[in-house]
Residue, then its C-alpha position, 0 to 999 in steps of 0.5 A: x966403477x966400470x964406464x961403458x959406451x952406448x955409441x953415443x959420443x955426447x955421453x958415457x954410462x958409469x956402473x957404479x956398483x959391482x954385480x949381485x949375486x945374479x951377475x949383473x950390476x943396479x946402479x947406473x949412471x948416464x953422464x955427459x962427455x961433452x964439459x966446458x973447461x973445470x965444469x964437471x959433467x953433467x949428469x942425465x939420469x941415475x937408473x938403480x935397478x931391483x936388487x935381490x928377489x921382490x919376495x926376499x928384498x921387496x921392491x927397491x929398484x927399477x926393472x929393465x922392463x921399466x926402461x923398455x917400456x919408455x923405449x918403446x913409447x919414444x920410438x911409437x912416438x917418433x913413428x908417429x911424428x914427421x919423420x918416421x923411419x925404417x931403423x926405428x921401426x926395426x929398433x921399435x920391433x927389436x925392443x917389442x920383442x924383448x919386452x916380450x920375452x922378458x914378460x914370458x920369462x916372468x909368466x913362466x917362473x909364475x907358473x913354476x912358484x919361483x917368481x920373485x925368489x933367488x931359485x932357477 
């Protein structure tokens, strides 16, 4: 298990599985660092990610496009509300932008027949 930061110092992000076979890790858990005393952290969310290929391992997680998507829908809403800024529009833009890359990436490994399978 591996913890990483986030910046924020009222919580932690634990990795709870090793990388796959592409490199990067599914389960993932966002807790608490702030605990009264013998209270164990509390646990926010628990995110598991796609594992494998849909073709090869069918759907059996998340996507980061996933999260992107409720990333973005927060910052929008925030942008709407009383206090808009100039950090989140960037913040909304920069995660705009990814999403949008992502979903390139995507429509090109549909073109080349290799969407949803473990081939470059």
């Amino acid at each position: 298990m591996r913890v990483i930061s986030s910046g924020n110092p009222n919580t932690c992000i634990k990795i709870l599985d090793k990388p796959g076979d592409g490199g990067a890790s599914h389960v993932y858990e966002v807790l608490s660092t702030t605990k009264l005393e013998n209270d164990p952290a509390v646990l926010y969310c628990s995110i598991k990610f796609q594992k494998g290929p849909i073709r090869e391992a069918g759907v059996n997680g998340c996507h980061q496009e996933d999260l992107l998507a409720i990333i973005i829908d927060r910052l929008r809403s925030f942008q709407e509300g009383p206090f808009p800024c100039r950090e989140n529009a960037f913040a909304l833009t920069k995660c705009e932008e990814a999403m949008h890359w992502l979903n390139h990436r995507t429509a090109e490994r549909t073109k080349r027949g290799v969407e949803g399978i473990t081939k470059a």
